[in-house]
C-alpha positions in Angstrom: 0.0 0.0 0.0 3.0 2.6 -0.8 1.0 4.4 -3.1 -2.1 5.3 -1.2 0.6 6.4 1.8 2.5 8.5 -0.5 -0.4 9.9 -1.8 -2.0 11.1 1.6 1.2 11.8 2.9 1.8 14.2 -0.2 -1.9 15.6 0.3 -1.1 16.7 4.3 2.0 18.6 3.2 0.2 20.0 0.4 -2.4 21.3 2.5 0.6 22.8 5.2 2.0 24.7 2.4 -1.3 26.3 1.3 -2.2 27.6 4.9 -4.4 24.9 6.5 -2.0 23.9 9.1 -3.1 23.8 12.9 -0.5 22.8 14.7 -1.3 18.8 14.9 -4.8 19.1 14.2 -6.4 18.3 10.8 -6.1 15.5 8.7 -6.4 14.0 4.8 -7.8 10.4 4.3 -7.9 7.8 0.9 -10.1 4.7 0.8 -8.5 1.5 1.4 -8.2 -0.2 -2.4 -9.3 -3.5 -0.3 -12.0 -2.1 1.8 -10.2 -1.9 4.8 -11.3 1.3 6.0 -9.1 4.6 5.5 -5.5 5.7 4.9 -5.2 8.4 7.4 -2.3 10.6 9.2 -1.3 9.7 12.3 -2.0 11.8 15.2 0.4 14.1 16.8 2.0 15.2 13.9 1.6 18.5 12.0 0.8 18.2 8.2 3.4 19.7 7.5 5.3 16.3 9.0 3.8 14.1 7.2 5.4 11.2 5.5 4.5 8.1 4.6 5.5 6.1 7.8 3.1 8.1 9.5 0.6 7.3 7.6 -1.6 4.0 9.0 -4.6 2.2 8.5 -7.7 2.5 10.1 -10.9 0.6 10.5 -14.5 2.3 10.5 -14.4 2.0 14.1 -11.2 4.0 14.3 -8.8 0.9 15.6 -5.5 0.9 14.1 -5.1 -2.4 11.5 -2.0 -1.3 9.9 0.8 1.3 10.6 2.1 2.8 13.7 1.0 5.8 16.0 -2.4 6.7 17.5 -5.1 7.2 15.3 -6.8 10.7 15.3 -10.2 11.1 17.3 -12.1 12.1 14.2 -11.7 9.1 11.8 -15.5 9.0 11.9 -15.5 11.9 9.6 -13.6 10.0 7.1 -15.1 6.7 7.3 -19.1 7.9 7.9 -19.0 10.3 4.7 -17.1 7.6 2.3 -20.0 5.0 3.8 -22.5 6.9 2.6 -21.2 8.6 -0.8 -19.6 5.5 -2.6 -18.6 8.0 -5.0 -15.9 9.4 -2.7 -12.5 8.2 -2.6 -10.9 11.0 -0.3 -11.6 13.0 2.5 -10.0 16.1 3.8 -11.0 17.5 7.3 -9.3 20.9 8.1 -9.2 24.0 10.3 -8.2 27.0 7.3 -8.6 30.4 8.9 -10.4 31.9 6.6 -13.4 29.3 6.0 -13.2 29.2 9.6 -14.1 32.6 9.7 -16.3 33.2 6.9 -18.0 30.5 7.4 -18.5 31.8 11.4 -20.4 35.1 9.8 -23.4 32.8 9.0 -22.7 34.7 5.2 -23.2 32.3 2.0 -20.5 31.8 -0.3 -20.8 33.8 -3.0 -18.6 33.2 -6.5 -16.8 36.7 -6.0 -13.7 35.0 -7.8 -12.9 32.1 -9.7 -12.2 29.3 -6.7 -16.2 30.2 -5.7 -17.4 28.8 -9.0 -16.3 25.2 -8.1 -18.6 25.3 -5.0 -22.2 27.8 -5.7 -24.4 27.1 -6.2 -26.1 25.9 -4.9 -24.9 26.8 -1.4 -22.0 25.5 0.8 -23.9 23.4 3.6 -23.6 24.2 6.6 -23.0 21.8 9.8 -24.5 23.6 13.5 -25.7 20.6 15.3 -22.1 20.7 17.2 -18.9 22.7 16.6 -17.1 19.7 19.1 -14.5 17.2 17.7 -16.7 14.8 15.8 -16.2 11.7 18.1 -18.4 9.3 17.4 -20.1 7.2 14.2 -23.4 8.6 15.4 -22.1 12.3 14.6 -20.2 11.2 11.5 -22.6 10.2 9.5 -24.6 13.0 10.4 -22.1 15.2 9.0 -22.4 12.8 6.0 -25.9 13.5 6.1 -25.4 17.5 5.8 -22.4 17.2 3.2 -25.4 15.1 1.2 -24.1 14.9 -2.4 -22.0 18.3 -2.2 -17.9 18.8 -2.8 -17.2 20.4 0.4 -19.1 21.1 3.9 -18.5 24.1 6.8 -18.0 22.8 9.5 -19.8 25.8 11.4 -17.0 27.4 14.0 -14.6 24.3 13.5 -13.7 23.9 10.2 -14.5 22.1 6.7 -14.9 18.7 5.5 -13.6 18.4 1.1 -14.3 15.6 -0.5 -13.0 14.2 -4.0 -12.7 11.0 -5.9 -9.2 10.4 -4.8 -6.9 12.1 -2.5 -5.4 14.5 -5.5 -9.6 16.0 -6.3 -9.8 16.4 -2.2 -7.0 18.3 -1.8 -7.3 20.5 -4.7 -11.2 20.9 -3.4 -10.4 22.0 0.0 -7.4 24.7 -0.8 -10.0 25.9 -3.6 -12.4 26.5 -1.0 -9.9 28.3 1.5 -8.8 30.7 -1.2 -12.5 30.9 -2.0 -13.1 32.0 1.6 -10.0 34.5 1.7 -11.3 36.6 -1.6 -15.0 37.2 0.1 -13.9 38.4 3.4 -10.7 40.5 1.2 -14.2 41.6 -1.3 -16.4 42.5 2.0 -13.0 44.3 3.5 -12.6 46.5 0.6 -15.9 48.0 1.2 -17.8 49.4 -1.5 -21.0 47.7 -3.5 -20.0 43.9 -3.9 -20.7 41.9 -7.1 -20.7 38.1 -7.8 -21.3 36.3 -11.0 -25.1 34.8 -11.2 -25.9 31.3 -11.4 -25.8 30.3 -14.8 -21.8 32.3 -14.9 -21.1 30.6 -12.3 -21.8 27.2 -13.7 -20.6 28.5 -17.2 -17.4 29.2 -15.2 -17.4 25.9 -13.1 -17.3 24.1 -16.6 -14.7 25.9 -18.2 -12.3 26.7 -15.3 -12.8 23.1 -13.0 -12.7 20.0 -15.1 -11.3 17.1 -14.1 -7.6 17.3 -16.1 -7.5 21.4 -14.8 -7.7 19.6 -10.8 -5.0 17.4 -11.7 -2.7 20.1 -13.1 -3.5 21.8 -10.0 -2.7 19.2 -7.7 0.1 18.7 -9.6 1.7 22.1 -9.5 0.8 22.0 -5.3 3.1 18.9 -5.3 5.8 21.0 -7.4 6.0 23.5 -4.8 6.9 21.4 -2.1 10.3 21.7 -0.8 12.3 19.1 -2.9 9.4 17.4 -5.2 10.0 20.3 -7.8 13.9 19.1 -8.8 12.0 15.2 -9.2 10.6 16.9 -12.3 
């Protein structure tokens, strides 16, 4: 299981390097190939950290099958929303500042800037039945439940759950979403009359800008900017 290690170990540093670092908390996950459970950081570590001998295996009950180092408290994130959307191969679970924040406002997301477009509409839901750790199976498939069928989910005064088909469409998703995040509040700083591009734009946009070889020239470019994978090239 190199691959799927690398691959989530690749996606935490990724995610360091685009500003959702904090401190040891927040964490990337791929679905077992063999149905296992989840490919998850261990906890303890920062993303930035990450490598792939800290990278384990964990069950849907959160118990450690293969790998060292304590599994994180919130693996029923991970394992709850890929239960109940078979279409999802990755998860990312994060605490990025500005998502925190805007998200905090009770404000929509509106497609103010390109990232937006990926996202509305319709709207970003919105999880408030608890901004707590998300401890048990119960409240992970309720978050599962609020995500429903959409790319990403606010995790209201905690932080944001991505999702993608694989760990490279997850990551992509959820540093789309902070930059999305950071332009509103920037927009709603600058003061003035703020505009956003209406719905059928912002599908137009979605098309043109988000397809599925643009994510992966993304994701690969956020791997090119890590310290040392540029010169692999």
């Amino acid at each position: 299981m190199g691959e799927v290690r690398e691959q989530v170990s690749l996606s935490s540093r990724v995610l360091a390097a685009a500003g959702h670092g904090d401190l040891v908390w927040g964490h990337a996950s791929a679905r077992d190939p063999e149905g296992r459970g989840i490919w998850i950081k261990a906890a303890g570590w920062g993303l930035d950290e990450i490598t792939p001998s800290r990278v384990h295996l964990v069950d849907d009950d959160g118990r450690l099958v293969e790998g060292e180092g304590q599994p994180h408290s919130e693996c029923a994130i991970h394992s709850e929303v890929m239960a109940a959307r078979p279409d999802v191969g990755a998860v990312v679970h994060t605490h990025p500042p500005h998502a925190v924040a805007l998200s905090a406002t009770g404000q929509e997301l509106r497609p103010v800037s390109h990232a937006a477009n990926m996202f509305v509409p319709p709207a970003v839901p919105r999880f408030t039945q608890t901004a707590d750790l998300i401890l048990t199976r119960e409240l992970g498939a309720a978050v599962a439940a609020a995500l429903g069928e959409a790319k990403a989910l606010f995790l209201v005064n905690h932080g944001i759950v991505a999702v993608g088909r694989d760990i490279r469409e997850a990551t992509v998703t959820a540093v789309l979403l902070e930059r999305a995040c950071e332009q509103q509040i920037l927009t709603h700083a600058a003061g003035g009359w703020p505009s956003w591009s209406a719905a059928e734009e912002s599908l137009a946009k979605r098309g043109h800008i988000y397809h599925e070889a643009a994510l992966a020239s993304v994701w690969d470019y956020l791997v090119r900017r890590l310290p040392g994978e540029g010169a692999r090239g």
